[in-house]
C-alpha positions in Angstrom: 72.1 -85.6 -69.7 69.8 -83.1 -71.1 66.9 -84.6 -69.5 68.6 -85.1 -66.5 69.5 -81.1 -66.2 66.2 -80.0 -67.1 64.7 -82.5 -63.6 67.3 -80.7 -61.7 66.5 -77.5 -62.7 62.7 -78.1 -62.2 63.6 -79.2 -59.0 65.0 -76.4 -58.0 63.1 -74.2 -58.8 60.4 -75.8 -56.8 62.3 -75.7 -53.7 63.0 -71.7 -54.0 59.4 -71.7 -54.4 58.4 -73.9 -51.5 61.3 -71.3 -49.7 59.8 -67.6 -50.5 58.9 -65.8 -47.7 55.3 -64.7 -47.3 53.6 -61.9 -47.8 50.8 -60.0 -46.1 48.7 -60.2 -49.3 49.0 -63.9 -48.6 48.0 -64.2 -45.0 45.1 -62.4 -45.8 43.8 -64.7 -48.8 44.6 -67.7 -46.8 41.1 -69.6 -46.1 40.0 -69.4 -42.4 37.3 -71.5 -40.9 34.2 -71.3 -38.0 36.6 -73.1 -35.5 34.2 -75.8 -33.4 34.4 -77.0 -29.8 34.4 -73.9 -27.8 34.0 -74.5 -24.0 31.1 -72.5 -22.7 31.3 -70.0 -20.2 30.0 -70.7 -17.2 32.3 -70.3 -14.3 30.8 -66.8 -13.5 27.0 -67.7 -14.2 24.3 -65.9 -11.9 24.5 -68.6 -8.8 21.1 -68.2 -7.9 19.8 -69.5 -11.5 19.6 -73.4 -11.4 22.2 -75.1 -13.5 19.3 -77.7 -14.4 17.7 -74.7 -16.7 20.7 -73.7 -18.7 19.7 -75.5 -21.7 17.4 -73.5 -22.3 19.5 -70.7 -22.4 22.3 -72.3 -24.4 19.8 -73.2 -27.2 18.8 -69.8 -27.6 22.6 -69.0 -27.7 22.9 -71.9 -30.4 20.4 -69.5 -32.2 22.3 -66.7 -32.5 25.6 -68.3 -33.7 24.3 -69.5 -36.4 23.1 -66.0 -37.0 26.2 -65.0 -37.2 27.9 -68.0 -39.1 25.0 -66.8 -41.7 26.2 -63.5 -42.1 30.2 -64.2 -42.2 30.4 -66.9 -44.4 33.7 -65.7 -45.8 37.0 -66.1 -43.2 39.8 -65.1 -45.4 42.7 -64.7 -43.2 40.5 -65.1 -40.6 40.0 -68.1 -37.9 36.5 -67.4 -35.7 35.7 -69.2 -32.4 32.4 -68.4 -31.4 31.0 -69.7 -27.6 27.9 -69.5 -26.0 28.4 -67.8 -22.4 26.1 -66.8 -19.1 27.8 -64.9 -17.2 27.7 -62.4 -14.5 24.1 -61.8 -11.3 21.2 -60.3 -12.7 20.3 -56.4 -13.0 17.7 -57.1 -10.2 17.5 -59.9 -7.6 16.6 -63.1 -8.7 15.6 -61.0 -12.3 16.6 -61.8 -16.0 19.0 -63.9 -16.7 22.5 -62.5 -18.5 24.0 -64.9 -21.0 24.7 -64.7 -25.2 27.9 -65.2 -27.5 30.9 -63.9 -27.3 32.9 -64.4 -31.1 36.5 -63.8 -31.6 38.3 -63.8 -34.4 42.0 -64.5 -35.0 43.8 -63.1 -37.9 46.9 -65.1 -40.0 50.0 -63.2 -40.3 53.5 -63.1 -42.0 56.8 -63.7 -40.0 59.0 -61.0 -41.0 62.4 -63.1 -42.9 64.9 -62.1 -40.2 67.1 -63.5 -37.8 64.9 -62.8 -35.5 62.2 -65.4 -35.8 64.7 -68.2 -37.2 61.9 -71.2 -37.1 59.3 -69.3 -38.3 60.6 -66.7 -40.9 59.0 -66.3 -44.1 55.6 -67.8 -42.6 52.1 -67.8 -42.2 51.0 -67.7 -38.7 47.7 -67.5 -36.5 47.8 -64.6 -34.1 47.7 -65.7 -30.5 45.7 -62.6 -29.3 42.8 -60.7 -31.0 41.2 -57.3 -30.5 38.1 -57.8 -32.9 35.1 -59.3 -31.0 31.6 -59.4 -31.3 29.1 -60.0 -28.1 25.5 -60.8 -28.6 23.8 -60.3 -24.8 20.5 -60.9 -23.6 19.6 -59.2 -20.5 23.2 -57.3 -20.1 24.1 -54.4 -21.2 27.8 -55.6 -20.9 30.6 -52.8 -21.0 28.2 -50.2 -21.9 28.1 -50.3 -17.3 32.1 -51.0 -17.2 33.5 -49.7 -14.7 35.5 -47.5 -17.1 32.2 -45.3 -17.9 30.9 -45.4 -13.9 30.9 -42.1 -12.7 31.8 -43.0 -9.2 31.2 -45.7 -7.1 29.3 -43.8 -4.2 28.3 -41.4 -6.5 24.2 -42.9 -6.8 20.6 -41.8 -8.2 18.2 -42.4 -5.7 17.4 -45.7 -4.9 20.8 -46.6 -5.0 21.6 -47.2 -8.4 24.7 -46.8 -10.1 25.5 -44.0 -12.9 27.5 -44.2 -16.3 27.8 -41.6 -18.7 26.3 -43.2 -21.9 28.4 -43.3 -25.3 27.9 -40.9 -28.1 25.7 -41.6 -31.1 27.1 -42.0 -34.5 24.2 -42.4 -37.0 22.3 -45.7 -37.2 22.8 -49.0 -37.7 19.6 -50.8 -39.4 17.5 -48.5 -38.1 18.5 -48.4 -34.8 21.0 -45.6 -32.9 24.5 -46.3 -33.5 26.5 -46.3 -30.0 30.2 -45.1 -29.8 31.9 -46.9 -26.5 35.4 -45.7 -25.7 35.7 -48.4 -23.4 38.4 -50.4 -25.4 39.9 -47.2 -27.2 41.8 -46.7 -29.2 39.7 -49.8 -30.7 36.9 -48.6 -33.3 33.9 -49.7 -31.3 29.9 -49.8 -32.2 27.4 -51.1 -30.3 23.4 -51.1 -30.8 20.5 -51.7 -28.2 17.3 -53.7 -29.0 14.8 -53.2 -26.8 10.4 -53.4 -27.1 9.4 -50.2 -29.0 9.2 -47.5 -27.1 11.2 -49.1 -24.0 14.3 -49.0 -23.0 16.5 -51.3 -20.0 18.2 -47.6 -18.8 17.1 -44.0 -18.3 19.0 -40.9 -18.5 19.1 -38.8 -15.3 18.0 -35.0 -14.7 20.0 -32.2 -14.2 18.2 -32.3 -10.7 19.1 -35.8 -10.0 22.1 -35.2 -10.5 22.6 -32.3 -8.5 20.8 -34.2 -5.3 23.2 -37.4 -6.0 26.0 -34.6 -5.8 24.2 -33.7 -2.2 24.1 -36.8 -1.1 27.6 -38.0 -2.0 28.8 -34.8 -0.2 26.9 -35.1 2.9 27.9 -38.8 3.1 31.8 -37.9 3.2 30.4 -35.5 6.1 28.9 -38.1 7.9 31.7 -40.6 7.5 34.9 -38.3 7.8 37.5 -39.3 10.3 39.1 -37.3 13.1 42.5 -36.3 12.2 44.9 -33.5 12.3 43.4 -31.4 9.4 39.6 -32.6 9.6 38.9 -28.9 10.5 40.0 -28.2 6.8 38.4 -30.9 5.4 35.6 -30.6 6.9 34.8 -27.1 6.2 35.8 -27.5 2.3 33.2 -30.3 2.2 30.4 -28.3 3.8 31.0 -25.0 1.7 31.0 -27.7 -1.2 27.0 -29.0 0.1 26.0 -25.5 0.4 26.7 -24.4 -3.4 24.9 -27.7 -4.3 21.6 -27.2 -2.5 21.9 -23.6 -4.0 22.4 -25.2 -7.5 19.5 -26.8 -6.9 17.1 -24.4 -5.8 18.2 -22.4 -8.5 17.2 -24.6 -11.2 14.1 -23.8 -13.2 11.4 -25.9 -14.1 12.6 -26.9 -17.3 15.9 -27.3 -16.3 15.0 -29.7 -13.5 13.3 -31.8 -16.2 16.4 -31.9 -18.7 19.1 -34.6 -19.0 22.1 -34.1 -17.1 25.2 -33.6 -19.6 28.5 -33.9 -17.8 32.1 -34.0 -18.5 33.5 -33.5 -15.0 31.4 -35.6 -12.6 33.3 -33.2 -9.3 32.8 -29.5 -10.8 31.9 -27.7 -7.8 29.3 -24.8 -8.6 30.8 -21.7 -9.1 34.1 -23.2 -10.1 36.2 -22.6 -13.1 34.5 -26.1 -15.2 30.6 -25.8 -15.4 28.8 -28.8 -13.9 26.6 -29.0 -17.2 27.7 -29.0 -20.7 27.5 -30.3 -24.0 28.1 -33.3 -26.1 30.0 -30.8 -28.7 31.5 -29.4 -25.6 33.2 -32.6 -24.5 29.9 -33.6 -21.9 28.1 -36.9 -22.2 24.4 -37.7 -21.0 24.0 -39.9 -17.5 22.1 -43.3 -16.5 21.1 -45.5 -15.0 19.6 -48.8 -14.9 16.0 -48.8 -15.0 14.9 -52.1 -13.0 11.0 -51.2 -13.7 11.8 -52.1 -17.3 12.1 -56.1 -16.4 9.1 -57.9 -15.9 9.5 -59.9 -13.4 6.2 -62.5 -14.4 8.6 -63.5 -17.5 11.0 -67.1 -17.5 14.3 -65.4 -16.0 16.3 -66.9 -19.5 13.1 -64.8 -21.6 15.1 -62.1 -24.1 13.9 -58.4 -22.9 16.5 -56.9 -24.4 19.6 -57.6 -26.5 23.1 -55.8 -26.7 24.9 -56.4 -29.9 28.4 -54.8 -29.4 31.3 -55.4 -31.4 35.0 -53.6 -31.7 38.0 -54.3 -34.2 41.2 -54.0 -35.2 41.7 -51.6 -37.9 45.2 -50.9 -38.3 46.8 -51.4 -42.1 47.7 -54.9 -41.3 44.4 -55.6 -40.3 42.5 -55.4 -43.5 41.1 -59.4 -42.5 39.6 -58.4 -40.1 38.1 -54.9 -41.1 36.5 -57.5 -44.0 34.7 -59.3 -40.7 33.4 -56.0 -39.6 32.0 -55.2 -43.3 30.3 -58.4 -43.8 28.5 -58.7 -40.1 27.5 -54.8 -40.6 26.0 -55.6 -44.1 24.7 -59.0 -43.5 23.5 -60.0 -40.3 20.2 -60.4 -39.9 19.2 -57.9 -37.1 15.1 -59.2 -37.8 15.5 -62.6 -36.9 17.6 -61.4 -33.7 14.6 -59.0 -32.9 12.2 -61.6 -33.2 13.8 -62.8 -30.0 12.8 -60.5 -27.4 9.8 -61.9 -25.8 10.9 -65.2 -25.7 
């Protein structure tokens, strides 16, 4: 009898254990893995690049995930699907080929024990979404030219190409400027550029580039505007609007012609109540474009000229997994060997 309370008692003991509810402590500890068998992404590949050359691409793409598998060995909490991706026509016709790896990573999480959830209480989970990425692209300077950061869409340096206001700097990352995207605020985001020394894939546009993109965007409306009731109005508002531009820019001085345009309100009219110039402590951020004469056109289109290496993360309390990710691709990946692709 003795013998037979003490194998009940065992018993049930181990069935309150099997039954405790989870904690958060334990979602994070439990062991994650590199998941395997990730369908590439192709479905929005530069057309014009033949689909008989992609391997060539892909195995450059196999290069960088192992890169990365390298320098997050440990997935506590933490399930990461890595897939190699092209994606997306060329920054010049028929030019270098976009395409890299796009990582995710998927924390576990504990099911509040409530009502609520009454199959699931008490248990560990995988999250069905993520916010913590990292992108590896060759060629593409990905959402550093999102729409988000476009100034406007008819709004052009000469030539015709599109301007973005380029992200704050916050220190360095292995040597290299530290970029701040807002892109997916209020996500902490970082980004890096890796380019041949001394070159860069953009360039920052003048005050007086600026001003003339202003001119042209105005006298465009001009050209374009429709008869209507109150075109008179209109019309007159636009043209007053040209004339303090061309004044704006004959007024410029030599060295101010020369120096990068800083803006935080891409409309200020001259002579309004914002100044069309400013600051980065003021609020203002720098403007660019992309520089086609920085791709050489006599290289393979799938050659590396330069890499973007741009990453953001959850980093709310709950999020601590993930945070750990960050830490360990910050401290760990080997930005050499990553370098020592461009060229090729």
């Amino acid at each position: 009898m003795k013998s037979l309370t003490i194998v009940l008692g065992a018993l049930f003991a181990s069935a309150s254990l099997a039954q405790a509810p989870c904690t958060n402590e334990m979602a994070w500890k439990k062991p994650g893995s590199w998941a395997g068998g990730a369908e590439d992404d192709l479905a929005m590949a530069d057309p014009t690049y033949p689909k008989a050359e992609y391997p060539a691409a892909l195995r450059k793409a196999d290069q960088v995930i192992t890169l990365l598998k390298q320098a997050i060995p440990k997935l506590d909490g933490i399930e990461a699907q890595a897939y190699r991706s092209i994606r997306g026509p060329s920054q010049t016709k028929g030019g270098a080929l976009k395409y890299g790896v796009n990582t995710l990573f998927k924390g576990y999480y504990c099911v509040p024990d409530t009502p609520a959830y009454p199959t699931l209480r008490g248990q560990i989970q995988l999250g069905d979404e993520t916010g913590t990425w990292i992108y590896i692209r060759f060629n593409d300077l990905l959402w550093l030219t999102d729409e988000k950061v476009r100034l406007d869409r008819d709004l052009r340096a000469k030539g015709g190409g599109t301007l973005y206001f380029f992200p704050r700097q916050g220190g360095e990352w292995k040597g290299l400027p530290l970029l701040l995207p807002t892109v997916q605020a209020p996500r902490k985001t970082e980004a890096v550029i890796i380019a041949p020394e001394g070159r860069t894939p953009y360039r920052f546009i003048t005050r007086e580039e600026f001003l003339q993109a202003r001119v042209r965007q105005t006298q465009e409306k001009i050209d374009k505007l429709p008869q209507s009731r109150d075109r008179a109005s209109v019309l007159a508002t636009l043209e007053s609007e040209r004339q303090k531009l061309d004044a704006a820019v004959a007024a410029l001085s030599p060295e101010e012609r020369k120096a990068e345009a800083i803006v935080r309100n891409a409309y200020a009219v001259p002579g309004g109540r914002e100044k069309i110039f400013t600051t980065e402590e003021e609020g203002g951020r720098r403007v660019f474009t992309v520089s086609a004469r920085f791709f050489d056109p006599g290289l393979p289109r799938q050659a590396v000229q330069f890499i973007t290496v741009y990453w953001y993360w959850d980093s709310g309390p709950e999020d601590r997994a993930k945070t750990e990710i960050v830490r360990q691709f910050r401290e760990g990946f080997d930005l050499e060997a990553l370098r020592a692709m461009l060229g090729r």
